[in-house]
C-alpha positions as a Markdown table, in Angstrom:
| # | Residue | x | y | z |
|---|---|---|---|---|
| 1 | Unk | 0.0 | 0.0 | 0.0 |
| 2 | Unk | 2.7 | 2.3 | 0.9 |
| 3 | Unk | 4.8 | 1.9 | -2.4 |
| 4 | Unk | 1.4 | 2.4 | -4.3 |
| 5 | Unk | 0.7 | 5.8 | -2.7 |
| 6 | Unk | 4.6 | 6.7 | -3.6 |
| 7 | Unk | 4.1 | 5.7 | -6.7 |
| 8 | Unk | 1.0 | 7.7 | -7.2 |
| 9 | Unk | 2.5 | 10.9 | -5.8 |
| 10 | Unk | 5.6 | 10.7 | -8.0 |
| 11 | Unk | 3.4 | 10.5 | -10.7 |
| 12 | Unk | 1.2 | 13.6 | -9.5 |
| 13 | Unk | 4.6 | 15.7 | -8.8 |
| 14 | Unk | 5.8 | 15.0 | -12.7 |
| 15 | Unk | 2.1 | 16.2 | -14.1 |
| 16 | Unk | 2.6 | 19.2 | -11.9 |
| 17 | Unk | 5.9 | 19.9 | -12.4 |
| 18 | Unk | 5.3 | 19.6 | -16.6 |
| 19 | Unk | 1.8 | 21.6 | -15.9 |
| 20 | Unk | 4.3 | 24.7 | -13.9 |
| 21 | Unk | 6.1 | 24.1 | -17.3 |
| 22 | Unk | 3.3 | 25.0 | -19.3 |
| 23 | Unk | 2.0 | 27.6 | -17.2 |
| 24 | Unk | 5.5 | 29.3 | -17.2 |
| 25 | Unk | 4.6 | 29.8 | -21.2 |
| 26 | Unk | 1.3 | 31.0 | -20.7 |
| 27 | Unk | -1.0 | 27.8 | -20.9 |
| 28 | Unk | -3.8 | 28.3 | -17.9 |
| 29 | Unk | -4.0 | 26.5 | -15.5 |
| 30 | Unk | -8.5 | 25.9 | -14.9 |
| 31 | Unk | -10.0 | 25.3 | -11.6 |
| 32 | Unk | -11.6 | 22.1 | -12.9 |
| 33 | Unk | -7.4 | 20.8 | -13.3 |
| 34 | Unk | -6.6 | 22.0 | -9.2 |
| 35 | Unk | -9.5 | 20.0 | -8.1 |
| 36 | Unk | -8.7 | 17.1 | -9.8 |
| 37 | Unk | -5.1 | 17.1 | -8.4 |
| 38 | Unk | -6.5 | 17.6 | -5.3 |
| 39 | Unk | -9.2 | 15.0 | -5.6 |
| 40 | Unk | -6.5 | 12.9 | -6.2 |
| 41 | Unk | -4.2 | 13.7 | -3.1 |
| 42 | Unk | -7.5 | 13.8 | -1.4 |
| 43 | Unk | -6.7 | 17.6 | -0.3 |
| 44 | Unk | -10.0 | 19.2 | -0.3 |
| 45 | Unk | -9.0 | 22.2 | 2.0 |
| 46 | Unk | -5.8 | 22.9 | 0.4 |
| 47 | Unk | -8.2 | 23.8 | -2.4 |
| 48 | Unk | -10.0 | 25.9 | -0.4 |
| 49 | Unk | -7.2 | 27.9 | 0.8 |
| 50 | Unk | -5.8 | 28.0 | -2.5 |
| 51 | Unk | -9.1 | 29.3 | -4.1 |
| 52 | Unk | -9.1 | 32.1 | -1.6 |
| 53 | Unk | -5.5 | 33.2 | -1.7 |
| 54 | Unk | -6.0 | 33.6 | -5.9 |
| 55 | Unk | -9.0 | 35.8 | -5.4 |
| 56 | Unk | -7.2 | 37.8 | -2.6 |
| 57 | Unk | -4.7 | 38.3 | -5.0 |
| 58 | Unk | -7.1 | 39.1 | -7.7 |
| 59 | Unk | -8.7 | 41.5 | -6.0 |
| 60 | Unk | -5.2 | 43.2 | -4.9 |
């Protein structure tokens, strides 16, 4: 079970870390993309707090 869940959060790092990539060159990043990620890492608050930190930003 561990080396299943390490396996599956390598594998979540490299889509981020090629997704940063993309971002970095303009591609947007959608909400509907965040909550899968964190669907998948079972992080439902992170999303939360990320949600609110991009519209505190937003609104300046």
């Amino acid at each position: 079970h561990l080396s299943t869940d390490y396996c599956n959060l390598i594998s979540i790092t490299m889509e981020l870390v090629e997704t940063l990539q993309q971002a970095i060159v303009g591609k947007t990043i959608t909400n509907e993309y965040m909550d899968n990620v964190c669907s998948r890492l079972g992080i439902a608050r992170l999303r939360e707090s990320m949600a609110n930190a991009m519209e505190s930003a937003r609104l300046g």
